[in-house]
C-alpha positions in Angstrom: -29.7 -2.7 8.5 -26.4 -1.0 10.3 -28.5 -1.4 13.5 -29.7 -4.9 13.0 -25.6 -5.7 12.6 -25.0 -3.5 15.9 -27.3 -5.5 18.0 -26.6 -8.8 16.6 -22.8 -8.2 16.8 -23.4 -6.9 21.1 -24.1 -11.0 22.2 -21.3 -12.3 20.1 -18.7 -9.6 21.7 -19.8 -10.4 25.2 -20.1 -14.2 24.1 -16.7 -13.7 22.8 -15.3 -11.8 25.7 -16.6 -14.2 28.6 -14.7 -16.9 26.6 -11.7 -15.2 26.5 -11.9 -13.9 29.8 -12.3 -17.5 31.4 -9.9 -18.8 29.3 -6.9 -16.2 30.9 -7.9 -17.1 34.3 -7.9 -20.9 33.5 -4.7 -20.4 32.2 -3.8 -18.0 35.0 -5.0 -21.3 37.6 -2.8 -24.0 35.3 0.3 -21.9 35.5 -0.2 -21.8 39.3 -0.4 -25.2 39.6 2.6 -26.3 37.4 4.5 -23.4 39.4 3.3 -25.3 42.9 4.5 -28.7 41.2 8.1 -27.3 40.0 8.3 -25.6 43.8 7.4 -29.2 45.2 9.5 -30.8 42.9 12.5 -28.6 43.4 12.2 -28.8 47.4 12.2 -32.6 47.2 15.0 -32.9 45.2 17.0 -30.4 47.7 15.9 -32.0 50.4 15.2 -35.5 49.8 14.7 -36.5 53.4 11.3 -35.4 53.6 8.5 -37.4 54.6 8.1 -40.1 52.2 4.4 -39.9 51.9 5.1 -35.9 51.3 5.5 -36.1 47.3 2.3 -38.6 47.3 0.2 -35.8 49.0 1.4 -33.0 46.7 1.1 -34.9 43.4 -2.5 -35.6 44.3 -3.1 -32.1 45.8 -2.2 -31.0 42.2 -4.1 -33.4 40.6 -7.3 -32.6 42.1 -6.6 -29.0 41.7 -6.1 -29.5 37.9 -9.3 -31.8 38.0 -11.3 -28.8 39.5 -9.9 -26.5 37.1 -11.1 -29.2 34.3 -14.3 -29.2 35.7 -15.0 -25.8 36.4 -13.9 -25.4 33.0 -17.1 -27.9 31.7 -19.6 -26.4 34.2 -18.4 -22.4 33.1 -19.1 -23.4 29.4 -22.5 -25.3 30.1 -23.8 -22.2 32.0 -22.1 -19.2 30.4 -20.0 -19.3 27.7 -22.4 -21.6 25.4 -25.6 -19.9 26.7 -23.8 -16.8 25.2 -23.0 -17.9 22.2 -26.7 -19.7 21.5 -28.2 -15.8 22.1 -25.1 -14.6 20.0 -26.3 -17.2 16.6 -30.3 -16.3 17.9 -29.5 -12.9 17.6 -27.9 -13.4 14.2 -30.6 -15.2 12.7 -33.1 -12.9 13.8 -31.0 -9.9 12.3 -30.4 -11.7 9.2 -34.3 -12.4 8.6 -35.3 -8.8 9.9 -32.9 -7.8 7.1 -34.8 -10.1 4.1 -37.9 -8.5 5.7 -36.8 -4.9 5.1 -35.9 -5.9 1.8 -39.0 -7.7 0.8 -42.8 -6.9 -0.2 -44.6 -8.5 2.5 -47.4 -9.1 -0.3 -45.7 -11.0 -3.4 -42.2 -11.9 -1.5 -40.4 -10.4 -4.0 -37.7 -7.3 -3.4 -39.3 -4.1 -2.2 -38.8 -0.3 -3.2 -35.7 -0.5 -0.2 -34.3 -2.7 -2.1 -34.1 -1.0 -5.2 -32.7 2.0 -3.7 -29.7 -0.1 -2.6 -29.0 -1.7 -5.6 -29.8 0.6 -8.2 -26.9 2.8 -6.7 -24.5 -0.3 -7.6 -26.1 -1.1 -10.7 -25.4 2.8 -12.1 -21.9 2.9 -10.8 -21.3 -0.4 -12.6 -22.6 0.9 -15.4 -20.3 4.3 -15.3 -17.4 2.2 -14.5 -17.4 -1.1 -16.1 -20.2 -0.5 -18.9 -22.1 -3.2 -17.5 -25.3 -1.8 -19.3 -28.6 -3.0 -18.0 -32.3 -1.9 -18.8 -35.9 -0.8 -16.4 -39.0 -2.6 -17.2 -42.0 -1.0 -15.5 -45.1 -3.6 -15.5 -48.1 -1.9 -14.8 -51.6 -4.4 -14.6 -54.2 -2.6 -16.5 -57.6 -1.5 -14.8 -55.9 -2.9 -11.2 -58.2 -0.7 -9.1 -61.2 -2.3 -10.8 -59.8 -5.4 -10.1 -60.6 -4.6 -6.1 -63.2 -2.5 -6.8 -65.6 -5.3 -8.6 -63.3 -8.5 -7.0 -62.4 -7.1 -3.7 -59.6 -6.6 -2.3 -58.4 -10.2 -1.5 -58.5 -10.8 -4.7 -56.3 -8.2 -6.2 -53.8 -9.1 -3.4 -53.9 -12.9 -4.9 -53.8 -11.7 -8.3 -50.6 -9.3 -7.4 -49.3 -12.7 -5.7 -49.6 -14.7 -9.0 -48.2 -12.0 -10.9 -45.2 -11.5 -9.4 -44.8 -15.7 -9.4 -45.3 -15.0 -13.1 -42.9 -12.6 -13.6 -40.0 -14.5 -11.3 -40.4 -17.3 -13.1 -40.3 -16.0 -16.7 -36.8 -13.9 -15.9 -33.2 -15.0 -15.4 -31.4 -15.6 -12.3 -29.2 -12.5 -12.9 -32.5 -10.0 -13.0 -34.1 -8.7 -10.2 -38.0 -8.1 -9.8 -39.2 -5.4 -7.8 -42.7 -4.7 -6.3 -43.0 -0.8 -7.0 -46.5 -0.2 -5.8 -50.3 -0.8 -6.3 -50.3 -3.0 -9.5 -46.9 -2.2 -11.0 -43.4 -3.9 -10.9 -40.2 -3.2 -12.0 -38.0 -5.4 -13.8 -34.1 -4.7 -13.8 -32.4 -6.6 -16.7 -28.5 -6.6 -17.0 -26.2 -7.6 -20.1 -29.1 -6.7 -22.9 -29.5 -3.3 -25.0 -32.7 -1.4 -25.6 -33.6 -3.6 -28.8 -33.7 -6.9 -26.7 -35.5 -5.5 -23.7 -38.1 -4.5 -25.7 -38.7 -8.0 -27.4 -38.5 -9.2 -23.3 -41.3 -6.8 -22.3 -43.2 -8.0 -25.6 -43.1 -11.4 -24.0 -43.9 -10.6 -20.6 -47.0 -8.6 -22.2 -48.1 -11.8 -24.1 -47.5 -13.8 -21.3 -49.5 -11.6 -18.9 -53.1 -11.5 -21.4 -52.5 -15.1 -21.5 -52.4 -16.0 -18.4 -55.9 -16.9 -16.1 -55.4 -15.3 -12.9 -57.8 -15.6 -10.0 -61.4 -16.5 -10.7 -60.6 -17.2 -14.0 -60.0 -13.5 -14.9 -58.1 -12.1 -18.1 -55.7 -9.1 -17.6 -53.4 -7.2 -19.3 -50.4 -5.2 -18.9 -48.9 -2.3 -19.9 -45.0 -2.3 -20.0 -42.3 0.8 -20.1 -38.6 0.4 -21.4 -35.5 2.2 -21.0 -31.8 1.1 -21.0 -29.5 3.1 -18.3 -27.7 5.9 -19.4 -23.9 6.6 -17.4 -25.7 10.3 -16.3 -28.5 9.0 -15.1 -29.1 9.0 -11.5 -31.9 6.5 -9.5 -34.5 9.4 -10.3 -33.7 10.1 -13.3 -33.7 6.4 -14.3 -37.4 6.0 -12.7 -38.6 9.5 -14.2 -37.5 7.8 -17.9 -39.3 4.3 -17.5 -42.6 6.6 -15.9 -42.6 8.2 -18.9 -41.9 5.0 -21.6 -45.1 3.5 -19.1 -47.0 6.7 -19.7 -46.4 6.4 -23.4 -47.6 2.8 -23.6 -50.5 3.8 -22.1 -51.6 6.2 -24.4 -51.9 3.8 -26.7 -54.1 1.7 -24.8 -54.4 -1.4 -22.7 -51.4 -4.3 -23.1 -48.6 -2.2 -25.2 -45.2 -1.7 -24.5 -43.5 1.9 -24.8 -40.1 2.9 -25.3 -37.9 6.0 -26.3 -35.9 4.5 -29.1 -33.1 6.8 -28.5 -33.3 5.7 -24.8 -33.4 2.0 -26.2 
């Protein structure tokens, strides 16, 4: 990401530094000219016998130099300086989407294990300092590997697809979904204690069995639950919901588990 900003910022520093370098030796060319004029100006008003057509010539002398300059001016920024800065906002974009690319499951669309490790870091310390508490959700599709193995394999990539179009649409604006890997997400759920995100991953479990996926088939999930603790680190967090996953497990398809004194 640090690179990406590197390289995009090299075309706007050389866009930025022709400009400014063009605009010194304009001004360097305009301050010769008004010096020339005041010199002209000055002689003829010590010496006001000179030619008569003599202040005609040098007015127009200076006024086709300054119309050069103003034209060399237009024809500098049509062939270097707005070239420049077209590769410089290229270049930007470019960086900007490689940026949503590193931080997005090529699959489902929705924000990738990089992007977890970036903001879990901020969601802890917010926690430590601010007692923003928050909750992990692990989603795990039961039987997923069957799902390719009988289906193939396109079709557990659609049905990972709809699942995570599922899950974004049944959580708020302030949450962030996560593709972890194979058939399991993770859901990070701010503002709510253990007793509400378990009634959330209740609903997320019933809307799962409920829904008809690709080719009609009927799946179920299993769901761990753990609200953030100030001493936890990003491991630690993701060792706890594991092990609230592993627990719902062992209970069999479609339940939700949870260490009550975790939630």
């Amino acid at each position: 990401m640090l690179q990406d900003e590197d390289r995009a910022s090299g075309p706007a520093l050389s866009a930025k530094g022709a400009g400014l370098l063009y605009a010194a030796l304009a001004a360097a060319l305009a301050g010769a000219l008004l010096v020339a004029f005041g010199l002209v100006y000055g002689l003829l008003r010590e010496h006001p016998n000179l030619a008569p057509g003599f202040i005609q010539e040098a007015y127009a002398a200076l006024a086709i130099g300054l119309l050069l300059l103003a034209a060399q001016a237009a024809l500098v920024f049509a062939g270097l300086v707005r070239p420049l800065r077209e590769a410089a906002m290229r270049v930007d974009n470019l960086a900007q989407a490689l940026d949503q690319h590193s931080h997005r499951d090529a699959l489902t669309g929705v924000l990738n294990r990089t992007a977890f490790d970036h903001l879990i870091v901020r969601e802890l310390e917010a926690l430590r300092r601010y007692d923003v508490g928050f909750c992990a959700v692990m989603v795990d599709v039961d039987g997923f590997r069957q799902v390719n193995e009988i289906h193939g394999y396109e079709t557990g990539d659609r049905v990972l697809c709809e699942l995570a179009q599922l899950l974004k649409a049944h959580i708020r604006k302030a949450d962030f979904l996560f593709r972890w890997r194979s058939g399991r997400f993770l859901i990070l759920t701010s503002g709510i204690n253990g007793t509400q995100a378990l009634r959330f991953a209740g609903k997320l479990n019933v809307l799962v069995s409920g829904h008809a996926f690709q080719q009609g088939l009927r799946l179920t999930a299993s769901l761990g639950v753990v609200r953030a603790q100030a001493e936890d680190s990003p491991e630690v967090l993701v060792a706890r919901v594991k092990t609230a996953l592993a627990q719902a497990k062992e209970q069999g398809p479609g339940n939700v588990g949870g260490d009550a004194a975790d939630t």
